[in-house]
C-alpha positions, -999 to 999 in steps of 0.1 A, spaced: 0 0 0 12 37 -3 8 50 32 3 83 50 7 94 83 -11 120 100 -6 136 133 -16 168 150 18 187 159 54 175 161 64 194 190 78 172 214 81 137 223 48 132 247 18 97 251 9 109 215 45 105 198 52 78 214 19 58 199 31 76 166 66 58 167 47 28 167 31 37 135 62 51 119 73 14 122 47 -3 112 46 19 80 82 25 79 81 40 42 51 65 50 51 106 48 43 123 80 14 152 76 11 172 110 -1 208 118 30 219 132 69 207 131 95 216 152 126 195 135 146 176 161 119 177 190 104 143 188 121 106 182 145 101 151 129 71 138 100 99 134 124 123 123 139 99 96 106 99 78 99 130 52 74 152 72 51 176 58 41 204 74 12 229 71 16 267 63 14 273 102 45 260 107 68 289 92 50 320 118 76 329 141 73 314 176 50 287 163 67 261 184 56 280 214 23 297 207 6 270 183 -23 263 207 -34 297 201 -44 294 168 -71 269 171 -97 287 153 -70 281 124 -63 245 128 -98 231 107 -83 251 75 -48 243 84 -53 205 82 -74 211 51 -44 221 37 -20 189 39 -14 167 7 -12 133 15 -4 132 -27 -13 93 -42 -13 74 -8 -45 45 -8 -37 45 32 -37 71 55 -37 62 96 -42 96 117 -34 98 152 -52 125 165 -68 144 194 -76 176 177 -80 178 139 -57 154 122 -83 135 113 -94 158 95 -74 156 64 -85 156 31 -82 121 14 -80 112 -22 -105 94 -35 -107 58 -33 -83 59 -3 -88 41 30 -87 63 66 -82 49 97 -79 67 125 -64 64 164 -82 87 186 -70 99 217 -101 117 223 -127 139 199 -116 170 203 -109 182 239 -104 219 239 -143 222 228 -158 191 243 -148 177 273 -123 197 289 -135 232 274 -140 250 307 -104 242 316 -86 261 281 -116 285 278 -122 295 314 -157 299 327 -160 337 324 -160 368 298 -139 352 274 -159 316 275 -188 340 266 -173 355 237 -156 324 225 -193 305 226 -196 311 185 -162 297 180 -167 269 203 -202 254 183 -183 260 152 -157 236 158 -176 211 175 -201 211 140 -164 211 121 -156 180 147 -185 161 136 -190 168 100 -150 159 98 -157 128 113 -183 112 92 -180 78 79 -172 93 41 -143 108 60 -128 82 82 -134 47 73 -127 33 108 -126 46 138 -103 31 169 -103 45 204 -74 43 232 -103 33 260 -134 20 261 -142 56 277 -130 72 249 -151 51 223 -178 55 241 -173 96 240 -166 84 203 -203 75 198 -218 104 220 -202 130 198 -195 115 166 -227 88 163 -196 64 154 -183 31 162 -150 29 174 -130 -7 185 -107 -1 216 -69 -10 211 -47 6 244 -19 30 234 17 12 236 38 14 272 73 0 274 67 -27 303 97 -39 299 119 -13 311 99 -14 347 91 -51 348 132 -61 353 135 -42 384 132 -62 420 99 -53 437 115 -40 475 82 -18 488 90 10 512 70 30 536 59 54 515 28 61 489 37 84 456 26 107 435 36 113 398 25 149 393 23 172 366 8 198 388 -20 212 366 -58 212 380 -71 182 365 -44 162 379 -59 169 414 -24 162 438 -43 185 461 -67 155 467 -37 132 480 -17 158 502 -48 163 519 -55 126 518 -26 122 537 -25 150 558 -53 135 574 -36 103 574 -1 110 587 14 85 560 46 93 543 37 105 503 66 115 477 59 134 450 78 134 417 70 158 393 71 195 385 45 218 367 26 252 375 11 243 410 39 227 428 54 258 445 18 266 462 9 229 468 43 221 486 44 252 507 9 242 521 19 207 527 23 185 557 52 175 569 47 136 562 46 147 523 78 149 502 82 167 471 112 156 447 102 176 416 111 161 383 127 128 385 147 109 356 133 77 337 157 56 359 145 74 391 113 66 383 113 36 380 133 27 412 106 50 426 77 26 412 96 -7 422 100 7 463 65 24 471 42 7 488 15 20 461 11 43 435 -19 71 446 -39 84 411 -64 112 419 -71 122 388 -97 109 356 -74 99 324 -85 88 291 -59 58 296 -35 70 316 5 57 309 15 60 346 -6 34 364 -1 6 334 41 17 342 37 11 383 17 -18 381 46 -33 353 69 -30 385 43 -51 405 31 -18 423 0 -14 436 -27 15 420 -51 36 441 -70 59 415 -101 76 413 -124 49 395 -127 66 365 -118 69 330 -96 50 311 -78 36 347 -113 12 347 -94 -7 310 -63 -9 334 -66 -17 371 -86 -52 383 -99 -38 414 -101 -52 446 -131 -77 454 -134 -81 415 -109 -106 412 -88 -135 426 -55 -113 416 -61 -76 417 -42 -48 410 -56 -16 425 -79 -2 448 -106 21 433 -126 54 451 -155 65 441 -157 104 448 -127 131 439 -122 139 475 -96 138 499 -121 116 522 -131 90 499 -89 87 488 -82 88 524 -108 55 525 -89 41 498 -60 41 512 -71 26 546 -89 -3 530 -56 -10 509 -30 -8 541 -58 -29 555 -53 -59 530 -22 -53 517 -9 -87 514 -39 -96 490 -19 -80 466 9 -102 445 37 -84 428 41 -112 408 4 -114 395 1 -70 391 32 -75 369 14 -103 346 -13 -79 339 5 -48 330 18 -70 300 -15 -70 285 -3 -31 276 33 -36 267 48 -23 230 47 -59 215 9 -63 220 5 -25 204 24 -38 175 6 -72 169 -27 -57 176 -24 -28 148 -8 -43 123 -45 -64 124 -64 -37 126 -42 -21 95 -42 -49 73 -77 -58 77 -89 -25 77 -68 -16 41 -84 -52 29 -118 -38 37 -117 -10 14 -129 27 15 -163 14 36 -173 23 66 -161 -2 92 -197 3 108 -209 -18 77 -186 -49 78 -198 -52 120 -234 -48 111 
């Protein structure tokens, strides 16, 4: 087949790079179409491939300001080429999937989420206030651009990281969408001994939907030890209110990390993820999860009382009470949980599984034809 790739921005190497590696090697001889391009900020394996970039990419101080231009980024990504290709796989959670396809070419695309600067997580990039108000126009525009882009004449087949995410899939697009989970290297966590410590952590990135808040105060109230590893915008004012029992390291290294994962008693989760890389990582070091029971963590942690070998332990309200409960329940039936058996199941997510499972959904999918997929699980 003569492939084409399409993703939203090259500007780093974040979750969404790292699931586009993947497809860089599955379709080693493919163009890469994206929004924006910042040469040298993601993987070279992604770098090695010609990339194509729309005109956004040559305003001075793109690399830094592009997220302001999304009123732009529907005409933007109408004006990619993906030239003679008969395959084009978008990754996207914003409007890559949007792309203009030849005729007679087959789309399938990997959706992080619909788009979540105007559906689900408007209020947190548009604010509540005056400017939410004024934006209201430009907000129903691109959510009627979101849907009408994301027809079945458009994209042949739809596949979501979660089954939350598929079902959001169907509530704003009326579209099926199969569930395959984004790639996570197990491996590199899974060969460390398992030596737990007394202490709980916290991987942070310390903006208000990751809700550490909830945990300090958890444990506040629960004189536990808690590390925290992480930096972002809310640290400074979150550790200067913090108990004494709570540690803050700031941002840690990979290798860090991991001896982090492999020494805690568990890993605490307050917030709601579409997947959610982090838990999948601890759990590949035989940790322990305590997450808000939301969200993609319900594709990724057995709880416990659900299973003969669980994983995690779930709560069921984002507050520092209902965590604090949590955590109680866990210290209270600790050894129910096996290091041995929590390892086992984060394989079900490692690279190799990625791999096997979307080459399938490729080949099949480029055997089907330009159809919707809809038609062929009828």
């Amino acid at each position: 087949m003569r492939s084409a790739l399409v993703h939203d921005w090259l500007t780093g190497m974040r979750g969404g790079e790292k699931v586009l590696l993947e497809h860089a090697r599955l379709l080693p001889d493919a163009a890469i179409h994206t929004l924006v391009h910042v040469p040298g900020s993601t993987h070279p394996e992604i770098e090695s491939h010609p990339i194509h970039s729309s005109p956004l990419s040559r305003l001075p101080g793109i690399d830094r300001h592009y997220r302001k231009l999304l009123p732009l980024f529907p005409w933007a990504v109408s004006q990619l080429d993906v030239g003679d290709a008969d395959f084009v796989l978008s990754s996207t959670h914003a409007v890559a999937k949007g792309i203009p396809i030849p005729d007679g070419a087959v789309h399938l695309s990997y959706c992080f989420t619909p788009m979540r600067y105007v559906w689900d997580q408007a209020d947190a990039y548009l604010g509540t206030g005056t400017f939410r108000t004024v934006a209201s126009p430009l907000v129903a525009g691109l959510r009627r651009w979101d849907r009408r882009s994301s027809g079945p004449e458009r994209i042949h087949r739809v596949i979501g990281i979660s089954r939350v995410v598929s079902e959001r899939i169907q509530r704003r697009w009326g579209r099926h969408a199969d569930v395959i989970h984004p790639p996570v290297d197990v491996g590199r966590f899974a060969a460390r001994t398992r030596k737990p410590e007394d202490f709980f952590l916290v991987v942070g990135g310390f903006v208000p939907y990751k809700r550490e808040e909830l945990a300090i105060e958890a444990f506040r109230s629960l004189g536990l030890p808690l590390v925290v590893a992480g930096d972002g915008p809310r640290r400074a004012a979150l550790e200067a209110n913090a108990p004494e029992s709570v540690r803050f390291l700031g941002r840690v290294d990979d290798e860090t990390l991991a001896d982090l994962y492999a020494r805690c008693r568990a890993l605490i989760y307050p917030q709601e993820e579409d997947f959610g890389i982090i838990p999948v990582e601890a759990q590949a070091a035989g940790a322990p999860v305590i997450a808000f029971g939301a969200g993609g963590i319900l594709d990724t942690v057995v709880p416990l009382g659900d299973a003969d070998a669980p994983t995690g332990v779930f709560f069921d309200e984002p507050t520092p009470a209902s965590l604090a409960r949590a955590v109680k329940r866990f210290t209270a039936e600790e050894a129910a949980f096996d290091a041995g058996a929590i390892r086992e199941h984060a394989k079900h997510f490692d690279v190799s599984r990625y791999r096997a499972e979307m080459r399938t959904a490729i080949d099949e999918t480029y055997a089907h034809g330009p159809h919707p997929w809809e038609t062929k699980n009828a």
